[in-house]
VEXDREN-2710 file (C-alpha; in Angstrom, 1 decimal):
% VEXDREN-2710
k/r/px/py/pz
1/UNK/100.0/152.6/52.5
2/UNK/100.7/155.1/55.1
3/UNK/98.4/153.3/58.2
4/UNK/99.7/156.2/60.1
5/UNK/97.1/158.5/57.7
6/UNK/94.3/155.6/56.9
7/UNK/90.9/157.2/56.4
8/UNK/88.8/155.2/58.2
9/UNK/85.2/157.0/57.6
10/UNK/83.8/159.1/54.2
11/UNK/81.7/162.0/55.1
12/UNK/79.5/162.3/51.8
13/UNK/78.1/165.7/52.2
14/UNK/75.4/165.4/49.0
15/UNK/73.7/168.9/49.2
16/UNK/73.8/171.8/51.1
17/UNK/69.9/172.4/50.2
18/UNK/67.6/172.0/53.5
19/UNK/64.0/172.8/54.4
20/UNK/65.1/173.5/57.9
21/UNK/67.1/176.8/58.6
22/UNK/68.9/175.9/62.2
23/UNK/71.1/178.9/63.8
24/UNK/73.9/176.2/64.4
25/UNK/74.2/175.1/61.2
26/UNK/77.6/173.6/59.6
27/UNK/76.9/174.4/56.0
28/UNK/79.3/177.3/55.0
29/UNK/77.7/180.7/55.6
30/UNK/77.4/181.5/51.4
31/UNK/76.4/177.8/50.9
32/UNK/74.1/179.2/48.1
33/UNK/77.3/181.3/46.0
34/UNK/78.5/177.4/45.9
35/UNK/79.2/175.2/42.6
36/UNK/76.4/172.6/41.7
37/UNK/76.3/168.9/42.9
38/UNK/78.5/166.5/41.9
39/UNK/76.4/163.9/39.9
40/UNK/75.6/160.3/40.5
41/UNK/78.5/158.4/38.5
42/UNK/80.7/160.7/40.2
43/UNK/80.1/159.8/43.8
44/UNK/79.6/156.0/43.0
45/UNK/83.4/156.7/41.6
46/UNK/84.3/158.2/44.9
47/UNK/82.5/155.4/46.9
48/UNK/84.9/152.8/45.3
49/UNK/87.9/155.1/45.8
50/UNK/87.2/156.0/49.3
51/UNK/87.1/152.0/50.1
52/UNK/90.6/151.1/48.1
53/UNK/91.8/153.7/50.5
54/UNK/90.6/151.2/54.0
55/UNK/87.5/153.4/54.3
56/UNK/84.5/151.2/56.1
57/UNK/82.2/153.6/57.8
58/UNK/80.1/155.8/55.1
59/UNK/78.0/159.1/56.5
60/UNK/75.5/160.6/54.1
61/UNK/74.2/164.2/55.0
62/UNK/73.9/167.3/53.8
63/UNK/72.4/169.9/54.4
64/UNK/69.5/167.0/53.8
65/UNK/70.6/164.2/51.7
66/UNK/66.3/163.4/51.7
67/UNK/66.8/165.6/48.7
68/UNK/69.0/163.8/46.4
69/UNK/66.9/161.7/43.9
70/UNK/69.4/159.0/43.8
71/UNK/69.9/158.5/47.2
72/UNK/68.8/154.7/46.7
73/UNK/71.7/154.1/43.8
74/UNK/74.3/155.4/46.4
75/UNK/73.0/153.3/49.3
76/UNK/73.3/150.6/46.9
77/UNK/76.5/150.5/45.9
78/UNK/77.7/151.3/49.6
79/UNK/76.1/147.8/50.0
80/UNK/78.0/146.1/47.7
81/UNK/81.2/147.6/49.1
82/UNK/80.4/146.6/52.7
83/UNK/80.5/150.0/54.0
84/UNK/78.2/150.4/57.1
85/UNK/76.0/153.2/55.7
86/UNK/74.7/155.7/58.0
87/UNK/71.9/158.4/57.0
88/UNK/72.3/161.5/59.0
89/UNK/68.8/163.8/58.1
90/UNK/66.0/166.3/60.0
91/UNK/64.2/163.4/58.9
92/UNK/60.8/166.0/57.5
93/UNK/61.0/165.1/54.1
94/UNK/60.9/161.1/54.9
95/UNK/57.8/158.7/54.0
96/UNK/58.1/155.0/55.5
97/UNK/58.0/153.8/51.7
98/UNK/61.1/155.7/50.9
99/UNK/62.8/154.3/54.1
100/UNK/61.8/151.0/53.5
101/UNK/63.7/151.1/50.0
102/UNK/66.5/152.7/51.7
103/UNK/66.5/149.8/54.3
104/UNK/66.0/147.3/51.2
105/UNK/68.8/148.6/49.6
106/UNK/71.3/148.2/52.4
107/UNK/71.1/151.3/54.8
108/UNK/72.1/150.5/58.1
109/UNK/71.4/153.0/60.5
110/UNK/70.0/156.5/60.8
111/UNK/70.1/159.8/63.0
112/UNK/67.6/161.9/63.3
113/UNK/68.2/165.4/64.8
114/UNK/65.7/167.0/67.5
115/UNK/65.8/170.5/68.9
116/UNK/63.7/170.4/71.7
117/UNK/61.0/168.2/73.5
118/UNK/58.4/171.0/73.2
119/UNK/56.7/171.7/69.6
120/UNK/56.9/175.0/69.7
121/UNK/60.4/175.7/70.5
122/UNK/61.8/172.9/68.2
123/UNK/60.0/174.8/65.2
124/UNK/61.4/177.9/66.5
125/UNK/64.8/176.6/66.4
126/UNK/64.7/175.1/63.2
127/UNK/63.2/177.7/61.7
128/UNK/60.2/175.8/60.0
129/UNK/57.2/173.3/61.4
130/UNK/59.1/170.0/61.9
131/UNK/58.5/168.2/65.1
132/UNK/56.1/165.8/64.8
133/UNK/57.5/164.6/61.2
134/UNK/60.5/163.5/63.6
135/UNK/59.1/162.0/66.1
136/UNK/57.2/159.9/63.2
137/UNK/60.3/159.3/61.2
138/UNK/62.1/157.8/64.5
139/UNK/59.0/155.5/64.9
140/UNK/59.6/154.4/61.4
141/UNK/63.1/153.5/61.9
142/UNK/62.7/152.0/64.8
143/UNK/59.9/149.8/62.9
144/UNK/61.5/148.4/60.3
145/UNK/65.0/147.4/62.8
146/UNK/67.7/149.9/61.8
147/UNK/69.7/151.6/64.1
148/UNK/68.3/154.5/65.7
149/UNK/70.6/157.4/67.1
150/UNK/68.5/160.7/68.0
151/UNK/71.1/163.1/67.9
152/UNK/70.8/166.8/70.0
153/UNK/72.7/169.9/69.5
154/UNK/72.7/171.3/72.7
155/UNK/72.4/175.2/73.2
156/UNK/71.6/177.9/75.8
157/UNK/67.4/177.7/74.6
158/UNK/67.6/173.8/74.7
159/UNK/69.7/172.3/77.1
160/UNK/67.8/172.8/80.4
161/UNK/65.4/170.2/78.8
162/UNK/68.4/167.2/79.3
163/UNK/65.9/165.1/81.3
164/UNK/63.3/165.0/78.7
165/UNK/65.7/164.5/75.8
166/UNK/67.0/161.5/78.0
167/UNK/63.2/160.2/78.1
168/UNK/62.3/161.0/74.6
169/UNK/65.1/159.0/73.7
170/UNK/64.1/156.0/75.9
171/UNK/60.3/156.7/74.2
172/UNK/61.6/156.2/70.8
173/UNK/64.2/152.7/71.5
174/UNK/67.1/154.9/70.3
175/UNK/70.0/152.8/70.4
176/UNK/72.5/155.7/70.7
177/UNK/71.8/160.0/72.2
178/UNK/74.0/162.5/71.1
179/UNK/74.0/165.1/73.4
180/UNK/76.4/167.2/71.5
181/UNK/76.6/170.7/72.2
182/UNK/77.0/173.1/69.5
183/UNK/80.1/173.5/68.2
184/UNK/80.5/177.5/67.3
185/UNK/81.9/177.1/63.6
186/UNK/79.8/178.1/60.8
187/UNK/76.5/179.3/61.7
188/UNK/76.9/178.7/65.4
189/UNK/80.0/181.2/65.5
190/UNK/77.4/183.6/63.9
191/UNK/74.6/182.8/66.5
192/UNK/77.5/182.1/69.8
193/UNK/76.2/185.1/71.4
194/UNK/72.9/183.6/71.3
195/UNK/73.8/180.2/71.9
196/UNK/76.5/179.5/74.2
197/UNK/75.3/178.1/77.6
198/UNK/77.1/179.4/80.9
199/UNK/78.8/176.7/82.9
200/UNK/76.3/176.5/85.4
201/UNK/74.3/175.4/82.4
202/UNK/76.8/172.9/81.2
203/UNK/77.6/171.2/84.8
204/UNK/74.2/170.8/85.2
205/UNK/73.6/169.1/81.8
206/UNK/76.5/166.9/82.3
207/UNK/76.0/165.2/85.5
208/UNK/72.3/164.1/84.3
209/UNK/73.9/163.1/81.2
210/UNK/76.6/160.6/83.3
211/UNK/73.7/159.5/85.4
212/UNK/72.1/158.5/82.2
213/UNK/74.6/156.7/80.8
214/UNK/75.0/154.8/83.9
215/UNK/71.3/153.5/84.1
216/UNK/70.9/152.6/80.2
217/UNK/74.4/150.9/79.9
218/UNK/73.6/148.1/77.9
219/UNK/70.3/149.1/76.6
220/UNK/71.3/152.6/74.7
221/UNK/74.6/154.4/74.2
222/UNK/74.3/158.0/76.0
223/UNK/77.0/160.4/74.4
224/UNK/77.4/164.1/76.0
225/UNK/80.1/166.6/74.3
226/UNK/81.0/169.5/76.1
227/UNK/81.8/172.7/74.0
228/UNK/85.8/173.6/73.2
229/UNK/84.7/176.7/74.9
230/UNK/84.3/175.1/78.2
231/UNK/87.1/172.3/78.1
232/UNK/90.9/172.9/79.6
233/UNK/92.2/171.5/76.8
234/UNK/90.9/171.0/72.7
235/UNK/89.6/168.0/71.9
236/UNK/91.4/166.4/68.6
237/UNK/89.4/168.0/65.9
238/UNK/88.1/164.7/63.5
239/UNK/90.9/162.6/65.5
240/UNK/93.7/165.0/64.4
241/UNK/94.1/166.4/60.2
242/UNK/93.6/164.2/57.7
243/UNK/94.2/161.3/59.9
244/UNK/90.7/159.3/60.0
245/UNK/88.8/161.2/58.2
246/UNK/87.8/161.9/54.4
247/UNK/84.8/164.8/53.7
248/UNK/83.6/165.2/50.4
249/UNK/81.6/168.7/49.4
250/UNK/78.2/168.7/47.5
251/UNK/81.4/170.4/44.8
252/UNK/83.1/167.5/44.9
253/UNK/85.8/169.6/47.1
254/UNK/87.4/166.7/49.2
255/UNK/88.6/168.0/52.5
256/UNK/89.9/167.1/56.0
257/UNK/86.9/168.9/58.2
258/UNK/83.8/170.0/57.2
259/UNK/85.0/173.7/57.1
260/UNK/88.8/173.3/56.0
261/UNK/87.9/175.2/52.7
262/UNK/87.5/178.4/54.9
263/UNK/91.0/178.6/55.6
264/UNK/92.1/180.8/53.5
265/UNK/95.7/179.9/51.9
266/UNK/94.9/176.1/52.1
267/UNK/94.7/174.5/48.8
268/UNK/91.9/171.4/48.2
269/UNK/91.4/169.6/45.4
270/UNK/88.0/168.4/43.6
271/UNK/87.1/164.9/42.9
272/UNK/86.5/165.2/39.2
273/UNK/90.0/166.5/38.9
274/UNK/91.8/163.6/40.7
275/UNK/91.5/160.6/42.2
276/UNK/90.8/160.8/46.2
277/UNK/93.8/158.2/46.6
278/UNK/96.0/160.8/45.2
279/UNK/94.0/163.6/47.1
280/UNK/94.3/161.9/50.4
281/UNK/98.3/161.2/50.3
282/UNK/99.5/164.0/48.3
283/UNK/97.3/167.1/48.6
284/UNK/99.2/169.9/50.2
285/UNK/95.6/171.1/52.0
286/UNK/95.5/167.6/53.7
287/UNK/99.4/167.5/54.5
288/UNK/99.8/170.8/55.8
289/UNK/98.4/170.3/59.4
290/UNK/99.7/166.3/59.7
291/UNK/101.3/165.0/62.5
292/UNK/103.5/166.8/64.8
293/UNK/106.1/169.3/63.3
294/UNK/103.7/172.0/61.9
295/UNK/103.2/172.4/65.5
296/UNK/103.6/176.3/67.2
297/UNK/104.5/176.7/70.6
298/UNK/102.8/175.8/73.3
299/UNK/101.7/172.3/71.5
300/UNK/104.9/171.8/70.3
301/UNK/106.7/170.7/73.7
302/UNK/103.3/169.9/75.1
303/UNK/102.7/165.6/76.6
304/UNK/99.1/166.4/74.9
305/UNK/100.4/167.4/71.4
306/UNK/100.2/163.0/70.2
307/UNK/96.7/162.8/71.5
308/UNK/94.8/166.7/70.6
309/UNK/97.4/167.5/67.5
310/UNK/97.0/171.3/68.2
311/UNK/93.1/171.5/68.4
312/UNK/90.4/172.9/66.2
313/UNK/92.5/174.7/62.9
314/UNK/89.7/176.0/61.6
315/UNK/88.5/177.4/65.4
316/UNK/91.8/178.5/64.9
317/UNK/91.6/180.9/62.1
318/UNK/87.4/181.8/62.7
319/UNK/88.4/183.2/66.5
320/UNK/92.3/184.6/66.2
321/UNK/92.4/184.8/62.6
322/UNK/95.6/181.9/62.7
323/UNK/95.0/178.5/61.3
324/UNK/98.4/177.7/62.5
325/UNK/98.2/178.6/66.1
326/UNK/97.2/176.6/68.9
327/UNK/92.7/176.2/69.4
328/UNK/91.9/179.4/71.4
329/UNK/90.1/176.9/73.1
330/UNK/93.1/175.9/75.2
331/UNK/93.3/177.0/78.2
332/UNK/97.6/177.7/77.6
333/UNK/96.7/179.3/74.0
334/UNK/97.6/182.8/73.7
335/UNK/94.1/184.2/72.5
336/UNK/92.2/181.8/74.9
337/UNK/91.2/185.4/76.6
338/UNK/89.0/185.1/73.5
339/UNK/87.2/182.4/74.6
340/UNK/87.2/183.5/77.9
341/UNK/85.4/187.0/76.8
342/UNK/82.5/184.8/75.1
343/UNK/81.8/182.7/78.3
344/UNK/81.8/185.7/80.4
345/UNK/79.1/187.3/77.8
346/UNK/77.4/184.1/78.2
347/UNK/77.6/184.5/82.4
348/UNK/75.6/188.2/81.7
349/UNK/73.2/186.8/78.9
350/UNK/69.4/186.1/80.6
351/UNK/66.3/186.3/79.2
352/UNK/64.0/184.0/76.7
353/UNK/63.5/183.7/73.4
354/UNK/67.0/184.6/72.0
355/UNK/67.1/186.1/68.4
356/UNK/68.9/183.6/65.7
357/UNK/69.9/184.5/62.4
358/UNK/69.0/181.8/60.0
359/UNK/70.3/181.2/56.8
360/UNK/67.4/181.8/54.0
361/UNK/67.4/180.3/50.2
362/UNK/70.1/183.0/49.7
363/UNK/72.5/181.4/52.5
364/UNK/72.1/185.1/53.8
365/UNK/70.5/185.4/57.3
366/UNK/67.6/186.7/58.3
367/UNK/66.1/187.4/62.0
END
């Protein structure tokens, strides 16, 4: 085996179905024009595969993986493979009886996402009544000793409330905060106008966020990521292309990022259809943006080009229409005036409550 490409974590996206409808959402904008769900046999198949391959971390999510009947088999057979199983869910649609099988079973930790301190604007932003069902489910998990990690996507509505995520946080015994600004891909690209803080914003944000992590060092893990947009330089999207690791589509589409399949051009391949050994060596969607000699100029004489690998491809293509250029997130890109336009927007942006679109049934959005 090629260590140089060794998956080390399996993203099992089960369904993009959701009862929340959040404006920065990574589910593919016609998420609803999509195949049907791979079945049960097939990702217990793809379990096994993933950890032949040197896989040990396994993510389930969705949309909300709450909604997959047999979420208990696939915990189960995680077990049995020693993966460290992690649930990633809004959490609503969770009874303590159906995370106390889940813990039975062998889950080992879950995140619970939270978009804002205050009732009102958390339902707001997730588009349906679902605070206080969180705040319950992170009591329950808590409860019954599994991981905690309250996870928060930060945004121009939300992130002036830092200091009472921080304390929420400490409230609940997370063991680990994500304060993880949006990422403007999928429904956040559609919302960015909406969302994206200014830098005041961000500076603000990320010095109580240091001060944080200095004071609960040792009793909770405080995380803050700062959006591409406001970075000098990308950040190595998923620790560079189909190096660490593997996401599998509710399809069965098995892909580098979340949002590879977007690309146009790039070919991916379907779990039903092939082995994900095969799919992770020999695909020509996961090869094409490997390692270093794909690389345009600047990267390609750049001292950065072994640790960021070029950036964001699919930021690439959604903002300058190039998967193969560098991120327009760097500042030395040639369509970094693109980001650059969005942040001044953001600097003349005032006023509350920003409009959203949210995705509806249809994966359409509606205001």
């Amino acid at each position: 085996m090629n260590n140089e490409f060794r998956p080390y974590t399996l993203i099992a996206e089960l369904t993009y179905r959701c009862p929340l409808r959040c404006p920065y959402c990574s589910n593919p904008l016609d998420f609803a024009e999509h195949g049907n769900e791979i079945d049960t046999d097939t990702w217990l198949r793809v379990f096994h595969e993933a950890e032949e391959l040197g896989v040990v971390q396994l993510n389930l999510t969705g949309g909300e993986p709450l909604l997959r009947n047999d979420l208990e088999l696939l915990v189960e057979e995680a077990r049995k493979l020693d993966l460290y199983t992690n649930l990633i869910t809004s959490g609503i649609t969770l009874t303590f009886d159906r995370l106390s099988r889940l813990r039975a079973v062998g889950l080992d930790s879950v995140q619970i996402s939270i978009q804002s301190t205050r009732p009102s604007v958390s339902n707001r932003i997730a588009g349906a009544p679902s605070f206080h069902r969180k705040l319950d489910a992170m009591r329950w998990i808590t409860s019954l000793d599994l991981a905690l990690t309250m996870n928060v996507v930060l945004h121009r509505e939300n992130i002036s409330e830092i200091n009472e995520f921080i304390a929420l946080a400490e409230r609940m015994s997370a063991d680990r905060l994500e304060l993880a600004n949006a990422q403007y891909l999928g429904w956040a690209l559609q919302n960015r106008a909406a969302l994206l803080p200014t830098r005041e914003q961000i500076e603000r944000a990320r010095t109580v966020a240091a001060e944080a992590k200095a004071r609960l060092r040792g009793s909770m893990e405080v995380l803050f990521v700062t959006p591409d947009y406001y970075t000098e330089y990308p950040k190595s999207c998923m620790e560079g292309w189909g190096r660490r690791f593997i996401v599998v589509n509710p399809e069965g589409l098995a892909l580098p990022c979340h949002l590879a399949h977007t690309i146009p051009g790039l070919r991916f391949e379907h779990v039903t259809q092939r082995r994900l050994g095969d799919i992770w060596h020999h695909s020509a969607g996961f090869n094409r943006f490997r390692g270093e000699d794909w690389l345009p100029d600047p990267c390609r004489t750049c001292e950065r080009r072994a640790g960021d690998f070029g950036g964001c491809r699919c930021q690439a293509f959604h903002v300058i229409g190039d998967a193969g250029m560098t991120d327009p997130a760097c500042s030395l890109a040639p369509g970094h005036d693109f980001i650059e336009s969005a942040r001044a927007h953001a600097d003349r942006t005032t006023g509350f409550p920003v409009l959203f679109e949210y995705r509806t049934g249809r994966g359409r959005s509606a205001r």
